[in-house]
C-alpha positions in Angstrom: -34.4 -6.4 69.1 -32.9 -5.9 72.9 -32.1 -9.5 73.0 -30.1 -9.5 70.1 -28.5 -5.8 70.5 -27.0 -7.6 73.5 -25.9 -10.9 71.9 -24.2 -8.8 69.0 -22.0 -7.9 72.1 -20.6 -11.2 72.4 -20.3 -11.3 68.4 -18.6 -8.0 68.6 -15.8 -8.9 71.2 -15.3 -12.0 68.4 -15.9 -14.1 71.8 -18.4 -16.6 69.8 -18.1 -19.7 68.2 -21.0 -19.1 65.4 -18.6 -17.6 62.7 -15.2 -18.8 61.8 -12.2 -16.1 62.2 -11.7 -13.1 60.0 -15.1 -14.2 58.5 -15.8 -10.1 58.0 -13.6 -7.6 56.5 -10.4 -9.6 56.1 -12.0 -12.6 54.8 -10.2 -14.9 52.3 -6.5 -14.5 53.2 -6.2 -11.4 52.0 -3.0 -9.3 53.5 -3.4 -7.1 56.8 -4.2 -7.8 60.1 -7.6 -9.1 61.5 -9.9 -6.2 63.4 -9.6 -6.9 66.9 -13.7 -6.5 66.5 -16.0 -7.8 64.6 -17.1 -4.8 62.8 -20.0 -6.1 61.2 -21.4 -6.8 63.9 -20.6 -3.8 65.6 -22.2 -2.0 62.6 -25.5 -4.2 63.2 -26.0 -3.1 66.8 -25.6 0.6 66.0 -28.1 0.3 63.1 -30.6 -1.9 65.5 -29.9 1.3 68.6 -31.2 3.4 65.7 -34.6 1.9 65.7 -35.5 3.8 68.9 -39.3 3.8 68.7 -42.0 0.9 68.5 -44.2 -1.1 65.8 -47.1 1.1 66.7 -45.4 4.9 66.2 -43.8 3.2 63.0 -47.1 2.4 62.3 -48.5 5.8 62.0 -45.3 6.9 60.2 -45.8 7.5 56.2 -42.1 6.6 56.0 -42.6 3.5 58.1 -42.8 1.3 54.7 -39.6 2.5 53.4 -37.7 1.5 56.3 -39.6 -1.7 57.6 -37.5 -3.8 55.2 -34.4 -2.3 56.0 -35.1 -2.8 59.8 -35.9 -6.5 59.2 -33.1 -7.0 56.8 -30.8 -5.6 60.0 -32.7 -8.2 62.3 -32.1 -11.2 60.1 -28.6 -10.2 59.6 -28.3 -10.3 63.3 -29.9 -13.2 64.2 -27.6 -15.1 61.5 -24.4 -13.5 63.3 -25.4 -14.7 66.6 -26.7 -18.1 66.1 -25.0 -19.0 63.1 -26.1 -20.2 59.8 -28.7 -23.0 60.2 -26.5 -26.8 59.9 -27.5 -28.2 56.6 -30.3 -31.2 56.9 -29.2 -34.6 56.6 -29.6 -36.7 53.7 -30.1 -40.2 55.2 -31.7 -41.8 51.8 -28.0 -40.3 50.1 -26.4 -42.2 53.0 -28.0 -45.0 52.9 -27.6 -45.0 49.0 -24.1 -44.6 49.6 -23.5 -47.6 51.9 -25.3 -50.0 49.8 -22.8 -49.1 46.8 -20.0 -49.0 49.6 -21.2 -52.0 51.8 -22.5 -55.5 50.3 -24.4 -57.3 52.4 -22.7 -59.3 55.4 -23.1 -61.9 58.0 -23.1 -60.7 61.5 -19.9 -61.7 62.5 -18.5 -59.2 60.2 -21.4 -56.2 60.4 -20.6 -55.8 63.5 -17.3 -54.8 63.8 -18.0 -52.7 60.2 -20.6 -50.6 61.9 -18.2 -50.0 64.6 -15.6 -48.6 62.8 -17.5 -47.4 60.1 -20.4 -46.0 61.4 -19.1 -45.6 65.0 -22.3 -47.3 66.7 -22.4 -50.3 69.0 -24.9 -53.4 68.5 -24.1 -57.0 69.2 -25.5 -59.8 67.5 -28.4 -59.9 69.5 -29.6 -56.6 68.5 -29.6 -57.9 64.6 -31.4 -61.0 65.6 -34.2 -59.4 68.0 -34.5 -57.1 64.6 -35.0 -59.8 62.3 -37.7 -61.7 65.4 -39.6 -57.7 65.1 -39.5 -57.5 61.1 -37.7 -54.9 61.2 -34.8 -56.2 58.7 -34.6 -59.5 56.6 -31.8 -61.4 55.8 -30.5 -61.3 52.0 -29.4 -64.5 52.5 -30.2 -67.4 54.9 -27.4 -70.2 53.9 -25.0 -70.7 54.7 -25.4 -67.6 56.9 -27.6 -65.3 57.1 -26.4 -61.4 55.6 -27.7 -58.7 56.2 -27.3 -54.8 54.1 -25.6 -52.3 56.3 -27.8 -50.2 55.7 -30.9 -52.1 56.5 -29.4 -52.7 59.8 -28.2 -48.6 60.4 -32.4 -48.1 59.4 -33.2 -50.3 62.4 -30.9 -49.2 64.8 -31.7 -45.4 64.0 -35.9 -46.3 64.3 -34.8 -48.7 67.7 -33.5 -44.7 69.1 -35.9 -42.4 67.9 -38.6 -45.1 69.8 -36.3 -45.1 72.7 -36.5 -41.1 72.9 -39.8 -41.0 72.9 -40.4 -43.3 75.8 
């Protein structure tokens, strides 16, 4: 609880980037001027000050039940403040679902330049056909060129990263 009683501090001066403005008591638009503090946070410190003594004298305390929720529900609140909520997984199946209704399949000379300005990564030509050598993709078609799905192709070049990471 120290650590956090002095990130709230941050948080309190509103000098963060975790929450958006006003996100407290004037959330929403509503009329009035912001609080030049974040008072929820503010409020959060002074209830996590209040927990002065340790696990183990809670421990012997009959009361100690009662307020152990309380005291974690104050430390989760805190810990969202400062770090922010968590970012929201991504769906790569839903993406890849989404460029195969989006994208038909396409001869290099034209996936190319649509995964660079759709997708905003870099391959050549070479990258696709080194693929294709590996297994990685297939082509849909071979005559009179061969196509390739988008998203077949995004697959490979995400799997060609993660393996470059981890070397």
């Amino acid at each position: 609880m120290p650590v956090l009683i002095q990130a709230l501090g941050i948080t309190i001066a509103k000098r963060d980037q975790v929450r958006p403005a006003n996100a407290g008591w004037n959330a929403g638009g509503k009329p009035g001027s912001a609080a030049p503090i974040n008072l929820d946070a503010l409020q959060l410190q002074e209830n996590l000050k209040s927990v002065g003594r340790s696990a183990e004298a809670y421990a012997h305390d009959s009361r100690a039940a009662g307020l152990a929720w309380l005291i974690q529900d104050w430390v989760t609140k805190a810990e969202l403040l400062v770090s922010g909520p968590e970012e929201p997984p991504v769906n790569h199946s839903a993406n890849r679902e989404r460029i195969k209704d989006i994208a038909p399949p396409m001869p290099t000379r034209k996936l190319v330049p649509w995964l660079r300005l759709n997708a905003q990564i870099t391959l050549t030509g070479k990258d696709i056909r080194n693929w294709v050598a590996r297994g990685k993709i297939r082509a849909v078609e071979s005559k009179p060129s061969p196509t390739y799905h988008p998203h077949e192709v995004l697959d490979a070049w995400y799997e060609t990263r993660r393996e470059e990471s981890r070397a």
